[in-house]
Biopython code that builds the backbone (N, CA, C, O; Angstrom):
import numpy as np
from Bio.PDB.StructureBuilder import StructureBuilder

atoms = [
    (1, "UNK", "N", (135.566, 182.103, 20.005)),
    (1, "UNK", "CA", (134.947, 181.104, 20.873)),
    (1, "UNK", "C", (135.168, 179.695, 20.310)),
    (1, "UNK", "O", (135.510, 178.846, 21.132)),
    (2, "UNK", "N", (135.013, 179.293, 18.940)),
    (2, "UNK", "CA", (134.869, 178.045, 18.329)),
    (2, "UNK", "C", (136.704, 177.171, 18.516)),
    (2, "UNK", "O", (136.889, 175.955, 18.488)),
    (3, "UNK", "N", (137.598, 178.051, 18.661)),
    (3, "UNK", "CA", (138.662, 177.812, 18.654)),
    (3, "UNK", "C", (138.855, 177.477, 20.205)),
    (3, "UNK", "O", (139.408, 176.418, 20.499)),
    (4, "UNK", "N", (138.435, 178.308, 21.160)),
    (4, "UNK", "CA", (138.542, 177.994, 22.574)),
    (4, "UNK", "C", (137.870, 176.537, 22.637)),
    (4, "UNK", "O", (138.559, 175.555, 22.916)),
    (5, "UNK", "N", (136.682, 176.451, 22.403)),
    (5, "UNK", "CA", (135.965, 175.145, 22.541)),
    (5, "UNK", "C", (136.611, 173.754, 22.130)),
    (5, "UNK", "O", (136.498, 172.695, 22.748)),
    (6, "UNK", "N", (137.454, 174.026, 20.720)),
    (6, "UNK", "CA", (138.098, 172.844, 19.961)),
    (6, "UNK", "C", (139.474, 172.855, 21.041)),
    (6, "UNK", "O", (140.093, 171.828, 21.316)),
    (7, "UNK", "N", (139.766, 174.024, 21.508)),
    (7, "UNK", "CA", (141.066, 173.311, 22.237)),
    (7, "UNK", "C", (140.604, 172.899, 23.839)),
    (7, "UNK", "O", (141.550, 172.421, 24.464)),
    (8, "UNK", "N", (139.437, 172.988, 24.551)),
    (8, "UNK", "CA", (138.926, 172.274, 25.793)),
    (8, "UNK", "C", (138.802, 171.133, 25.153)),
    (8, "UNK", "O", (139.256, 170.204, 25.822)),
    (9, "UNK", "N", (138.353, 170.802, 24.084)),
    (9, "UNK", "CA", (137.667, 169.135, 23.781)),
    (9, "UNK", "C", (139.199, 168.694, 23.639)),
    (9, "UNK", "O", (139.586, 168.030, 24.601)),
    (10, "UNK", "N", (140.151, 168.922, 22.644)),
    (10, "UNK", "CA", (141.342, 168.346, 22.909)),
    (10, "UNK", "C", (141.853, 168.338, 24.195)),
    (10, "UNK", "O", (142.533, 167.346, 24.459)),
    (11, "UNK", "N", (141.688, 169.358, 25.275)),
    (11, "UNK", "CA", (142.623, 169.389, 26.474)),
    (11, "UNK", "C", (142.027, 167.915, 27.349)),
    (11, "UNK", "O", (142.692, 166.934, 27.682)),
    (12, "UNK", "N", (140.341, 168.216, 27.597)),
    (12, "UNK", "CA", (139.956, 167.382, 28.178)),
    (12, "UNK", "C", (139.690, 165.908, 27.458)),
    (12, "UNK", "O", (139.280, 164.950, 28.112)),
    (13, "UNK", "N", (139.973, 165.837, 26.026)),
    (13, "UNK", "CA", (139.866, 164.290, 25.926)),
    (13, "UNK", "C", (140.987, 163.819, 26.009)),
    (13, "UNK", "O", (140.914, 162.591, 25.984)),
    (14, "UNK", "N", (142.462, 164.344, 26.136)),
    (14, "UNK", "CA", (143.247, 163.653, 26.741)),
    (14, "UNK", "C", (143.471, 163.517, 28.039)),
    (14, "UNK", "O", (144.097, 162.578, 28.530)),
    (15, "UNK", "N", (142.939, 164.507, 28.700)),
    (15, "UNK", "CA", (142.681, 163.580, 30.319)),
    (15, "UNK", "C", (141.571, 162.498, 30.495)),
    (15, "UNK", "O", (141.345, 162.246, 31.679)),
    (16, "UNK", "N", (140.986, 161.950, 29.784)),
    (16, "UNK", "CA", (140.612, 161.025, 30.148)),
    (16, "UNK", "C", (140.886, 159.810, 29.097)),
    (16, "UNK", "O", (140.227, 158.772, 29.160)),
    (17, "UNK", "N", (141.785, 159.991, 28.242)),
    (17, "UNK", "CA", (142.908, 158.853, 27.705)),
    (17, "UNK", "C", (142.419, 158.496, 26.203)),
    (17, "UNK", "O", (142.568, 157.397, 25.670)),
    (18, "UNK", "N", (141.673, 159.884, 25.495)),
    (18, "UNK", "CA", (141.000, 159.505, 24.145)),
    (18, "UNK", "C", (142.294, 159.552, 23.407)),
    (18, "UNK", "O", (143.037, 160.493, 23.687)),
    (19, "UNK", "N", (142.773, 158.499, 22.309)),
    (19, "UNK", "CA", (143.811, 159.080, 21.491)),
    (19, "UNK", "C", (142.899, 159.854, 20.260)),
    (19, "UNK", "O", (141.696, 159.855, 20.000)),
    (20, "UNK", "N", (144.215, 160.581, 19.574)),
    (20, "UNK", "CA", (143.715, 161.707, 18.780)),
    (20, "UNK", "C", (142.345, 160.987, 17.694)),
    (20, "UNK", "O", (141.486, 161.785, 17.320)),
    (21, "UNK", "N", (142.267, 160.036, 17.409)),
    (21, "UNK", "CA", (141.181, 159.227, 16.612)),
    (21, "UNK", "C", (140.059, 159.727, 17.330)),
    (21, "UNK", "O", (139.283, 160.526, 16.807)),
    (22, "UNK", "N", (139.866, 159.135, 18.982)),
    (22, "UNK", "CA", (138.721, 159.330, 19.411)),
    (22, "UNK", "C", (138.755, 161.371, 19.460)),
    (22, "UNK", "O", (137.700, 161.907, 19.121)),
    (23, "UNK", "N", (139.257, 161.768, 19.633)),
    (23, "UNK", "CA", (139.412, 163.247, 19.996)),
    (23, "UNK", "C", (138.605, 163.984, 18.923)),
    (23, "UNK", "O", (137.729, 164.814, 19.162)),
    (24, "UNK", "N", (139.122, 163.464, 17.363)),
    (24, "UNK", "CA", (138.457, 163.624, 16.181)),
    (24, "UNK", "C", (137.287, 163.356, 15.987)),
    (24, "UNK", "O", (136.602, 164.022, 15.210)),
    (25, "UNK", "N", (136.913, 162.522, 16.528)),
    (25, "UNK", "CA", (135.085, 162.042, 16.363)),
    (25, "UNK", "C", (134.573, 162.664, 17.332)),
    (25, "UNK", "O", (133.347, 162.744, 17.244)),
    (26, "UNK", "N", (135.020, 163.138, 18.225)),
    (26, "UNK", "CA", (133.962, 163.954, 19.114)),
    (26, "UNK", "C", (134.090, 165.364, 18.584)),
    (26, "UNK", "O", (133.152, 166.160, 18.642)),
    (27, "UNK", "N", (135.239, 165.651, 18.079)),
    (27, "UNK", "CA", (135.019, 166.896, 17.391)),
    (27, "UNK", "C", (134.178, 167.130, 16.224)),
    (27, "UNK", "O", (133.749, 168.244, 15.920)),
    (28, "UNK", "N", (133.888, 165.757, 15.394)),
    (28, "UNK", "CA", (133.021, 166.068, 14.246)),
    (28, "UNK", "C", (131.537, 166.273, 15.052)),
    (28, "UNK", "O", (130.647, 167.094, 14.828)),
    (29, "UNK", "N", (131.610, 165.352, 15.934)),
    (29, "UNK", "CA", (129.907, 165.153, 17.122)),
    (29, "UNK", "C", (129.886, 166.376, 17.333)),
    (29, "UNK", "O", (128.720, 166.701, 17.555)),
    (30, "UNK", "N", (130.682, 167.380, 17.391)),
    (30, "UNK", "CA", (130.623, 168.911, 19.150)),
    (30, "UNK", "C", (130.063, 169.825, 17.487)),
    (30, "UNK", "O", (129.128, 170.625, 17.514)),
    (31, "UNK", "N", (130.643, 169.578, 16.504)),
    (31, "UNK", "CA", (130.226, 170.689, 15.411)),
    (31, "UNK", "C", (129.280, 170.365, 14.119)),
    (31, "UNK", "O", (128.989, 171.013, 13.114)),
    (32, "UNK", "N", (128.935, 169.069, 14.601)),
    (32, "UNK", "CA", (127.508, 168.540, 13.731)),
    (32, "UNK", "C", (126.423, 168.888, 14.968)),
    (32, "UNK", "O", (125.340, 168.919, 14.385)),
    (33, "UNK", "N", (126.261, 169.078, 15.944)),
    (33, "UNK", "CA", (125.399, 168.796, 17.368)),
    (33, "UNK", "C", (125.576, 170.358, 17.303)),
    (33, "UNK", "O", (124.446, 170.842, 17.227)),
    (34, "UNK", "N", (126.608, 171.414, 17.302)),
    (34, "UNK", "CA", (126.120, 172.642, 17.745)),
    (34, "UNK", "C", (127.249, 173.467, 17.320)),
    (34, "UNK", "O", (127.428, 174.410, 18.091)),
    (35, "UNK", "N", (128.260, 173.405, 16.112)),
    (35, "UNK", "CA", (128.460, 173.951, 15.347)),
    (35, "UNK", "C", (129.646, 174.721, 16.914)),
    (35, "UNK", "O", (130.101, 175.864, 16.869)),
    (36, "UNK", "N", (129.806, 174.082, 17.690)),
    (36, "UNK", "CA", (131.104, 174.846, 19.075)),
    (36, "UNK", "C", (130.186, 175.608, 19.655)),
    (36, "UNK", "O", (130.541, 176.553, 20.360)),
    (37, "UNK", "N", (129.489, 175.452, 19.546)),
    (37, "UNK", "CA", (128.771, 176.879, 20.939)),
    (37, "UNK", "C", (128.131, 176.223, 22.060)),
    (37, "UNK", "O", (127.414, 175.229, 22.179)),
    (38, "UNK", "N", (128.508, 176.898, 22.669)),
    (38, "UNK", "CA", (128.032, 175.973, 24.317)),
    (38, "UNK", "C", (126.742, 176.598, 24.505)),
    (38, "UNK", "O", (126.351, 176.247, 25.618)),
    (39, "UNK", "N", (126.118, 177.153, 24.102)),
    (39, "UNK", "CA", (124.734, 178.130, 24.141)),
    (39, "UNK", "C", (124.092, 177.253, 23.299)),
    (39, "UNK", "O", (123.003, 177.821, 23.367)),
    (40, "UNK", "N", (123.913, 176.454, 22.660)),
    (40, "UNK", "CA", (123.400, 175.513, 21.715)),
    (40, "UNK", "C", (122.300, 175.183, 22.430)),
    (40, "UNK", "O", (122.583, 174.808, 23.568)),
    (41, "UNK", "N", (120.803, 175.190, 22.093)),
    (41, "UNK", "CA", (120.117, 174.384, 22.563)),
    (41, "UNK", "C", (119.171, 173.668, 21.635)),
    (41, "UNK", "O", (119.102, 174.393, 20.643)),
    (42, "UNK", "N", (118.432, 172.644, 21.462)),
    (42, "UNK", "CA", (117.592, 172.232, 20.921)),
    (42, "UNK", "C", (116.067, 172.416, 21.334)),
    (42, "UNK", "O", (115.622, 172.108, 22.440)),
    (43, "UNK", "N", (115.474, 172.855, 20.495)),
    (43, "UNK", "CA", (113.935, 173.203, 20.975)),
    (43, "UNK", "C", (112.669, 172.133, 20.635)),
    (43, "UNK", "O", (111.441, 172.225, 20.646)),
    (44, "UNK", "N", (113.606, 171.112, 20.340)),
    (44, "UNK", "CA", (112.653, 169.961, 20.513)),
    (44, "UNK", "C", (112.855, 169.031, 21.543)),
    (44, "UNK", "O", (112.126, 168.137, 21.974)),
    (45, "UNK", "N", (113.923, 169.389, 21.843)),
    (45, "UNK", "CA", (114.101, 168.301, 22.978)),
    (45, "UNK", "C", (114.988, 169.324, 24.358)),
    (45, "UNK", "O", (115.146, 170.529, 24.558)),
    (46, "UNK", "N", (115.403, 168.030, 25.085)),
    (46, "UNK", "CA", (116.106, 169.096, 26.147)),
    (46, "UNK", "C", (117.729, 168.981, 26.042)),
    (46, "UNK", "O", (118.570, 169.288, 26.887)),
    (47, "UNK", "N", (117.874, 168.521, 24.929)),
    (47, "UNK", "CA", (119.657, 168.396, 24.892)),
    (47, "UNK", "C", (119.843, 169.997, 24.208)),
    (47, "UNK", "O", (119.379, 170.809, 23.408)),
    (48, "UNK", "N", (121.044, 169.693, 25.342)),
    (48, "UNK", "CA", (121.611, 171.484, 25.406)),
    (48, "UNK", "C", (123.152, 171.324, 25.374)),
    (48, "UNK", "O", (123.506, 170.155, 25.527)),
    (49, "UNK", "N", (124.113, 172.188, 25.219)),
    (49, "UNK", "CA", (125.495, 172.253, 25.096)),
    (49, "UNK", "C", (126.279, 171.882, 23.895)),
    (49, "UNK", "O", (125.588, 171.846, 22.876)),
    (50, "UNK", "N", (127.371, 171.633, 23.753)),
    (50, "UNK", "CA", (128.241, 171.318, 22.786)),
    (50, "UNK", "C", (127.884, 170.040, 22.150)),
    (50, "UNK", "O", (127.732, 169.769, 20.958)),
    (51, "UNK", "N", (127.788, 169.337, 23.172)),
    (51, "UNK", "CA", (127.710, 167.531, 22.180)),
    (51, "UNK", "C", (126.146, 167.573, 22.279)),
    (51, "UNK", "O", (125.607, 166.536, 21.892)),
    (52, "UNK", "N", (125.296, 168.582, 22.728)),
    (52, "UNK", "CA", (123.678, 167.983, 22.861)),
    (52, "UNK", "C", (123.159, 167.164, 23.491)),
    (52, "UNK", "O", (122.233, 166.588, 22.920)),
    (53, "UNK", "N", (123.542, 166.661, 25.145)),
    (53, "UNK", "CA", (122.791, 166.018, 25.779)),
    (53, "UNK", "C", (121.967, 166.459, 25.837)),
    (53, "UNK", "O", (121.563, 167.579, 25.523)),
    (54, "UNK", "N", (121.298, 165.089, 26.540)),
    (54, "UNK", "CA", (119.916, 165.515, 27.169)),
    (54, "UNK", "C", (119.706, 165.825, 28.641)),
    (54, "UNK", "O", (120.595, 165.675, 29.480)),
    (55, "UNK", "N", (118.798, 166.151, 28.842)),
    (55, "UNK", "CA", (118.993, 166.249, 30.709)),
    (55, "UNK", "C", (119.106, 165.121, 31.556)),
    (55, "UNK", "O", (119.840, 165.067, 32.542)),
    (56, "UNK", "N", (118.444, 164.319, 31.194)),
    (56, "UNK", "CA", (118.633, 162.735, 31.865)),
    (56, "UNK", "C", (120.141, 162.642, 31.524)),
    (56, "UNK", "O", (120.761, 162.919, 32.550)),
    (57, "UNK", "N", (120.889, 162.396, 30.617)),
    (57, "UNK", "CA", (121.964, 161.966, 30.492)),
    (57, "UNK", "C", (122.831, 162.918, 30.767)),
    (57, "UNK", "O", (123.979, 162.538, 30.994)),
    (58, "UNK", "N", (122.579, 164.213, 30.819)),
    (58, "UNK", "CA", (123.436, 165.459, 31.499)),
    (58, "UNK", "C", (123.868, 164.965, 33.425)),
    (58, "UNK", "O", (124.879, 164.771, 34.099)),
    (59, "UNK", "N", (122.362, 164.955, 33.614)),
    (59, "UNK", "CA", (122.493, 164.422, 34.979)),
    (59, "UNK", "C", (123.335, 163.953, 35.351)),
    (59, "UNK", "O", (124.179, 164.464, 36.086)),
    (60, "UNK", "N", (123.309, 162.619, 34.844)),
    (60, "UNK", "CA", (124.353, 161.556, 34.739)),
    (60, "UNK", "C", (125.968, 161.812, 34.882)),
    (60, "UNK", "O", (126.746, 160.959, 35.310)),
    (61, "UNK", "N", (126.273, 162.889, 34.531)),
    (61, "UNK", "CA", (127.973, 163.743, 34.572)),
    (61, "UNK", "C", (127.529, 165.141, 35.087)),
    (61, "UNK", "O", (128.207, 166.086, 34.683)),
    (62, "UNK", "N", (126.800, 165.330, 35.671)),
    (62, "UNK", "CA", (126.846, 166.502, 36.678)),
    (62, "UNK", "C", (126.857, 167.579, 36.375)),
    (62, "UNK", "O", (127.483, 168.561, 36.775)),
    (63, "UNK", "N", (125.499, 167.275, 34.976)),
    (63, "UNK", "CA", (125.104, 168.954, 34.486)),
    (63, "UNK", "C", (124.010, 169.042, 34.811)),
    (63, "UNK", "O", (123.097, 168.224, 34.705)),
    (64, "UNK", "N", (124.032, 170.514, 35.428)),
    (64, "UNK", "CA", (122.373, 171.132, 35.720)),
    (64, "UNK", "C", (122.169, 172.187, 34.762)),
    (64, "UNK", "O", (122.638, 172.458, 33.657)),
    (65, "UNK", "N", (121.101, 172.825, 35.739)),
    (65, "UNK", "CA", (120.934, 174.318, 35.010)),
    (65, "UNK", "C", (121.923, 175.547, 35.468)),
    (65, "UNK", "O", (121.992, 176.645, 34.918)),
    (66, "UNK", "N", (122.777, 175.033, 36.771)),
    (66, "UNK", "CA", (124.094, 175.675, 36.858)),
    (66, "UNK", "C", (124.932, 175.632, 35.889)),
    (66, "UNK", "O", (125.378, 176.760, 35.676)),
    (67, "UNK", "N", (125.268, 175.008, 35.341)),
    (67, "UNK", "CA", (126.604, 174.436, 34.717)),
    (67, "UNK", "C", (126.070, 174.026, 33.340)),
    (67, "UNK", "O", (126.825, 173.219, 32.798)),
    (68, "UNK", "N", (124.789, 174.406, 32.481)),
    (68, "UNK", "CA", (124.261, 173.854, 31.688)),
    (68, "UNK", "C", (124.666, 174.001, 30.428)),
    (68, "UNK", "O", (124.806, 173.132, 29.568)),
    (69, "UNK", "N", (124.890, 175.423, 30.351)),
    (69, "UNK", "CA", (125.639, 176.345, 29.454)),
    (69, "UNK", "C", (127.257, 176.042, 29.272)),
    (69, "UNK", "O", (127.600, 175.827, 28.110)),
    (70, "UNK", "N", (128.565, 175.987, 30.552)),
    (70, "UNK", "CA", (129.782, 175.963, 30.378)),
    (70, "UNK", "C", (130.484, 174.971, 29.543)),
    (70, "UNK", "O", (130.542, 173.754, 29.718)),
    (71, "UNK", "N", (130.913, 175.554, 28.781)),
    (71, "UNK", "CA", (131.917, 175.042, 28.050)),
    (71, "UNK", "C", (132.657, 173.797, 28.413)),
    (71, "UNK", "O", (132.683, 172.800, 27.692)),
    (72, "UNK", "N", (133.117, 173.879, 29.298)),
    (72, "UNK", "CA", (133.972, 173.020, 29.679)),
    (72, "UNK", "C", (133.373, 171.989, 30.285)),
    (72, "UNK", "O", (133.824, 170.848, 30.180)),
    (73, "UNK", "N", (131.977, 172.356, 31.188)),
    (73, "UNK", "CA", (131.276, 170.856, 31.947)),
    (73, "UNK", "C", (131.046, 170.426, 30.495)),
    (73, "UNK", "O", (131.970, 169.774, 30.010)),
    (74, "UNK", "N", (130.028, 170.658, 29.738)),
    (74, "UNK", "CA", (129.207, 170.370, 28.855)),
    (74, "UNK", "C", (130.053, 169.372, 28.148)),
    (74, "UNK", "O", (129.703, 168.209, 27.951)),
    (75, "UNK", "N", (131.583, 170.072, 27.648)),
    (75, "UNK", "CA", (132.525, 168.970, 26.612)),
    (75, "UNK", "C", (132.693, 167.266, 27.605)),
    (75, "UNK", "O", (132.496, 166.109, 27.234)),
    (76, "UNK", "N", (133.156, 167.868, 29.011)),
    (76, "UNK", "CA", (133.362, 166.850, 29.692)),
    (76, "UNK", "C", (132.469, 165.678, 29.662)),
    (76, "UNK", "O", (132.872, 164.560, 29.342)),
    (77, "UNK", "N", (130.981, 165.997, 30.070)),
    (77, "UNK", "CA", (130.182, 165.473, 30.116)),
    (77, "UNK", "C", (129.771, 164.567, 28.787)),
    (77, "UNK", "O", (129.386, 163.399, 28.827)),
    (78, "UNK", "N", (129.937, 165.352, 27.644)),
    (78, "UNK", "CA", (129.549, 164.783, 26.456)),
    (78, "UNK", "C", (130.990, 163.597, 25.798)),
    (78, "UNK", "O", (130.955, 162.641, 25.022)),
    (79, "UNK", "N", (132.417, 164.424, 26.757)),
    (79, "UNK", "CA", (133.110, 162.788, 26.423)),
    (79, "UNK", "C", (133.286, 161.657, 27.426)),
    (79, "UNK", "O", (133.916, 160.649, 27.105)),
    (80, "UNK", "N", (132.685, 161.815, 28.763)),
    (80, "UNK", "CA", (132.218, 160.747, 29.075)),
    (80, "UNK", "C", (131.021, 160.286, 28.699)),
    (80, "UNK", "O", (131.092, 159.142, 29.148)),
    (81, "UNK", "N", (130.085, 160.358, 28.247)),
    (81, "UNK", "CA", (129.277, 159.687, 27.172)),
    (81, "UNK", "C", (129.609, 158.955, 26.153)),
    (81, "UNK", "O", (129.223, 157.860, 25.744)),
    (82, "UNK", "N", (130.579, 159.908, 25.707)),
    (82, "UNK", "CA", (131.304, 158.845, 24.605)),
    (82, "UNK", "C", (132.042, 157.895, 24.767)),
    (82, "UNK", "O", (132.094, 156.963, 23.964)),
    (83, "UNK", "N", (132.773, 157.969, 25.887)),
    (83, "UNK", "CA", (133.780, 156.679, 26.617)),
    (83, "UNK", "C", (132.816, 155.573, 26.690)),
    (83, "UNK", "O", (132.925, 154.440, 26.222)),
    (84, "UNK", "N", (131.689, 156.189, 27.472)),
    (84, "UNK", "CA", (130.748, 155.026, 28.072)),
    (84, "UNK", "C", (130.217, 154.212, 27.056)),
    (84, "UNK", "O", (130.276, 152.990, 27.192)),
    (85, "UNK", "N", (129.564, 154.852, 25.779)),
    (85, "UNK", "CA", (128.976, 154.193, 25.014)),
    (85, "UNK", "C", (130.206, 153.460, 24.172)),
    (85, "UNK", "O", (129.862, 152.389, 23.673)),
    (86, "UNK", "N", (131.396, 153.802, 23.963)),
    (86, "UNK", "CA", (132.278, 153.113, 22.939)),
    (86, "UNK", "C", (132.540, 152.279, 23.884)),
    (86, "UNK", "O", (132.547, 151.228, 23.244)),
    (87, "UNK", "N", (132.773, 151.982, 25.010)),
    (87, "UNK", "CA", (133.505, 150.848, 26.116)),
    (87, "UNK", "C", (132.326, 149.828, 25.760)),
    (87, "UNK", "O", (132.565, 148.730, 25.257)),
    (88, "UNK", "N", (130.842, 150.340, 26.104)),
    (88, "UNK", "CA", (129.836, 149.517, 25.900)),
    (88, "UNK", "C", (129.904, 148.234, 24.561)),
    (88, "UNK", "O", (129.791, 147.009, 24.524)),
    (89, "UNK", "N", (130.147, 149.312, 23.588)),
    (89, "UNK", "CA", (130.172, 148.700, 22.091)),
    (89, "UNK", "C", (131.182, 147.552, 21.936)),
    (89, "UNK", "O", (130.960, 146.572, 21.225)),
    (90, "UNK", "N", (132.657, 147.795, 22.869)),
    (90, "UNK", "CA", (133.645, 147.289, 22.635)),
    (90, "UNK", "C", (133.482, 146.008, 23.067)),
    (90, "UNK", "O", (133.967, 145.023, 22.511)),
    (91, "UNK", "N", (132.596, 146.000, 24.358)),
    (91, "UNK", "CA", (132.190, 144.804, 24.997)),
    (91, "UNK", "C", (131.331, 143.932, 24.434)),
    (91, "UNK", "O", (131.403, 142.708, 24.542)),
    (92, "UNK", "N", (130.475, 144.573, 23.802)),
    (92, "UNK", "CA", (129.232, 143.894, 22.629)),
    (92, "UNK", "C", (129.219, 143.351, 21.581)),
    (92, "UNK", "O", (128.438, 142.659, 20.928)),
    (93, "UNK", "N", (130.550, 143.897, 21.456)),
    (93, "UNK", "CA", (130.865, 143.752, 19.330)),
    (93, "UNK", "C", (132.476, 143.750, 19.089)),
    (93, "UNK", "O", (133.276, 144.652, 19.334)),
    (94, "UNK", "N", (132.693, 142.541, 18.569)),
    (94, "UNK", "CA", (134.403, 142.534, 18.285)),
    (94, "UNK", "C", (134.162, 143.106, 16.784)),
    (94, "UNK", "O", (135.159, 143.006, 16.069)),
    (95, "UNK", "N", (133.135, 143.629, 16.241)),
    (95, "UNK", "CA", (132.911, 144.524, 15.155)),
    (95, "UNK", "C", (133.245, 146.166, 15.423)),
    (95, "UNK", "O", (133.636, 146.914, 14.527)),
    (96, "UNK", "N", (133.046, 146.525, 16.634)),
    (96, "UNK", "CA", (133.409, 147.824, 17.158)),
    (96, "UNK", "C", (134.557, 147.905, 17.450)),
    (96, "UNK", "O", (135.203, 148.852, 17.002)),
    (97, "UNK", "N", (135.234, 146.850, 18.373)),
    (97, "UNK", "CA", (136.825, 146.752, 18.994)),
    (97, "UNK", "C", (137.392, 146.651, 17.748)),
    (97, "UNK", "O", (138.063, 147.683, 17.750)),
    (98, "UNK", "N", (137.589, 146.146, 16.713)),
    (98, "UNK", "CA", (137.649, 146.219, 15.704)),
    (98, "UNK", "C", (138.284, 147.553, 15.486)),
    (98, "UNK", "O", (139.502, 147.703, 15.393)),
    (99, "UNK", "N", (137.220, 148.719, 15.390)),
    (99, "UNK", "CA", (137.311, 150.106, 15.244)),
    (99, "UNK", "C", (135.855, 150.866, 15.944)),
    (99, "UNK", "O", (134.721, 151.065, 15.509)),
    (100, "UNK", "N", (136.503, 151.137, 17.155)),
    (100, "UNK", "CA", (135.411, 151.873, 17.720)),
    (100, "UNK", "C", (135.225, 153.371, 17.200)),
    (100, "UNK", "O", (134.409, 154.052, 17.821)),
    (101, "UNK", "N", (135.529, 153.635, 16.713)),
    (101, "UNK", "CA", (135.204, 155.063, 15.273)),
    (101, "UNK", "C", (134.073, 154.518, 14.676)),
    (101, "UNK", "O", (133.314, 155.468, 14.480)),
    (102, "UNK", "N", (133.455, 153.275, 14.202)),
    (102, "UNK", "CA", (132.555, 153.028, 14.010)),
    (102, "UNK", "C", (131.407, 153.300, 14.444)),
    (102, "UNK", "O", (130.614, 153.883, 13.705)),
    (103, "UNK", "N", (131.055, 152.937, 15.748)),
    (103, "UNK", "CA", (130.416, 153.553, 16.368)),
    (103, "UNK", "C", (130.069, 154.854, 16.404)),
    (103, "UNK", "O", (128.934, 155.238, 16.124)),
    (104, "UNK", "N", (130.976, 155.587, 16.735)),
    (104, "UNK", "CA", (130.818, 157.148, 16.473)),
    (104, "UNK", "C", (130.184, 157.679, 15.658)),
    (104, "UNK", "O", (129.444, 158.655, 15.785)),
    (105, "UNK", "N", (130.515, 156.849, 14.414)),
    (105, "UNK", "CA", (129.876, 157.563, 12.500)),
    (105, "UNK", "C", (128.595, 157.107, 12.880)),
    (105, "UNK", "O", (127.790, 157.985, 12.569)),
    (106, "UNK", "N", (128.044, 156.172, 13.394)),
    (106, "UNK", "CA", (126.705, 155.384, 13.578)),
    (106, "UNK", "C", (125.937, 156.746, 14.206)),
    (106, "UNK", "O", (124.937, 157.378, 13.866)),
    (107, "UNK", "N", (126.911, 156.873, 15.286)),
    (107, "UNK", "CA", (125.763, 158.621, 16.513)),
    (107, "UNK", "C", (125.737, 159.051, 15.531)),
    (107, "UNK", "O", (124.745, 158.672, 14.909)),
    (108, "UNK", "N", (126.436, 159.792, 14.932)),
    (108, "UNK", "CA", (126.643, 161.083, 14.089)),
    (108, "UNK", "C", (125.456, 160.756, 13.379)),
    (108, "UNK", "O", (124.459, 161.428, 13.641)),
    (109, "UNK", "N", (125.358, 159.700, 12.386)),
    (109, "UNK", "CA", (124.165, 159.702, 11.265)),
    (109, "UNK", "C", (123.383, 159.312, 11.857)),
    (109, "UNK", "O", (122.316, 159.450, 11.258)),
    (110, "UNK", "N", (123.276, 158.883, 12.730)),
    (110, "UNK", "CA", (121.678, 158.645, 13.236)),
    (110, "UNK", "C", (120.562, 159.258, 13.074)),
    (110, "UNK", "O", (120.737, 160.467, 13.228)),
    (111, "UNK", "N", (119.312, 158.950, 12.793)),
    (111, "UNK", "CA", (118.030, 159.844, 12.257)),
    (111, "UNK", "C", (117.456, 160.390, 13.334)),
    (111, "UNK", "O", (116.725, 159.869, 14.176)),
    (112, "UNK", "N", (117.996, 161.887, 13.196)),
    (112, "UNK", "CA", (117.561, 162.574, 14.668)),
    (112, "UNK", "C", (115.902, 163.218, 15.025)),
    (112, "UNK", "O", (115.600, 164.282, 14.483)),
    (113, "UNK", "N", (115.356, 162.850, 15.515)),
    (113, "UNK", "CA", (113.845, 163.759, 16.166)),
    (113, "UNK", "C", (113.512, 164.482, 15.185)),
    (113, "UNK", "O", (114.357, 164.881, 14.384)),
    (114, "UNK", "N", (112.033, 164.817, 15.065)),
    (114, "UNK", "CA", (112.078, 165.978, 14.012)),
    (114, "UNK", "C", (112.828, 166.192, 12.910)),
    (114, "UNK", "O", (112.935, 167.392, 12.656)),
    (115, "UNK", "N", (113.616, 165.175, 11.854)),
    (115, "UNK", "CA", (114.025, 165.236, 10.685)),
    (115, "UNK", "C", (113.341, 163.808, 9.991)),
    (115, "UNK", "O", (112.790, 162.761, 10.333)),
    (116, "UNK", "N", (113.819, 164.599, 8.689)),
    (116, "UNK", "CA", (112.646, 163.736, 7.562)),
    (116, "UNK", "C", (114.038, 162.612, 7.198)),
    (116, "UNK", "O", (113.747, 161.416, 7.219)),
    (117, "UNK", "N", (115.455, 162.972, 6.885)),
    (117, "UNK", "CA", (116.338, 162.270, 6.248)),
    (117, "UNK", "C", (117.396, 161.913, 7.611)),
    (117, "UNK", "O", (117.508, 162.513, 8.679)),
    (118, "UNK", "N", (117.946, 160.964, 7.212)),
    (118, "UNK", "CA", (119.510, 160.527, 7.964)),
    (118, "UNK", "C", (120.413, 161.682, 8.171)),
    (118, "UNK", "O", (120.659, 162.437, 7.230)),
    (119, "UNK", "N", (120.801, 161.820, 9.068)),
    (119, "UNK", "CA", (122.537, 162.705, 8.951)),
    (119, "UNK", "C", (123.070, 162.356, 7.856)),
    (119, "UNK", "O", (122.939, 161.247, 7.338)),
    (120, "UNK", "N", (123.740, 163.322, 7.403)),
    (120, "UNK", "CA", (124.853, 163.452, 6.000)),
    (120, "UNK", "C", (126.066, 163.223, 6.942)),
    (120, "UNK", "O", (127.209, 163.210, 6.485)),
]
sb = StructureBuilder()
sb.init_structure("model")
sb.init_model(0)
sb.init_chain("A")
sb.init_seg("    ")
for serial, (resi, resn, name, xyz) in enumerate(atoms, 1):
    if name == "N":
        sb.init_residue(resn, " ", resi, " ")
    sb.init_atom(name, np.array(xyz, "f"), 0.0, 1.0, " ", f" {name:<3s}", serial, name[0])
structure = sb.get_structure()
């Protein structure tokens, strides 16, 4: 399964124009967030799938409780999130355009709900 998953996130982040840099940071996001399993859920919150949305922001790319679980919505969904928020950054910060990978390491360590320390 973990191998199927890493090659949807590559298939689908080059349809929507990630070069392999960005492709790589969502892959560290899909296996810090849920280790490739699309069954992933969090029981503190309502982010569910590969990258761990939430339902509000699932919404947003056209995940329900149909499609909540699949592999393939879930990656989609979680790299348009990532488009959105790095386009955001790029616009905000000639510190990000710079290197919008920056950004990325920022999600990743971010101090998540229910933990005492930072992401490693």
């Amino acid at each position: 399964m973990q191998q199927r998953v890493i090659d949807i996130i590559i298939e689908e982040g080059r349809k929507i124009g990630f070069n392999n840099r960005e492709i790589a940071c969502y892959l560290a996001i899909a296996k810090r967030q849920s280790g490739f399993h699309p069954d992933a859920a969090n029981t503190d919150s309502t982010a569910s799938g590969i990258a761990q949305v939430t339902d509000s922001t699932a919404r947003q790319f056209g995940i329900d409780d149909s499609n909540r679980f699949n592999a393939r919505a879930s990656i989609r969904a979680g790299l348009q999130y990532l488009k959105r928020i790095r386009n955001k950054a790029i616009k905000e910060s000639a510190h990000w355009a710079a290197d919008p990978a920056d950004h990325v390491r920022h999600v990743v360590s971010y101090r998540w709900p229910g933990t005492k320390e930072k992401r490693q």
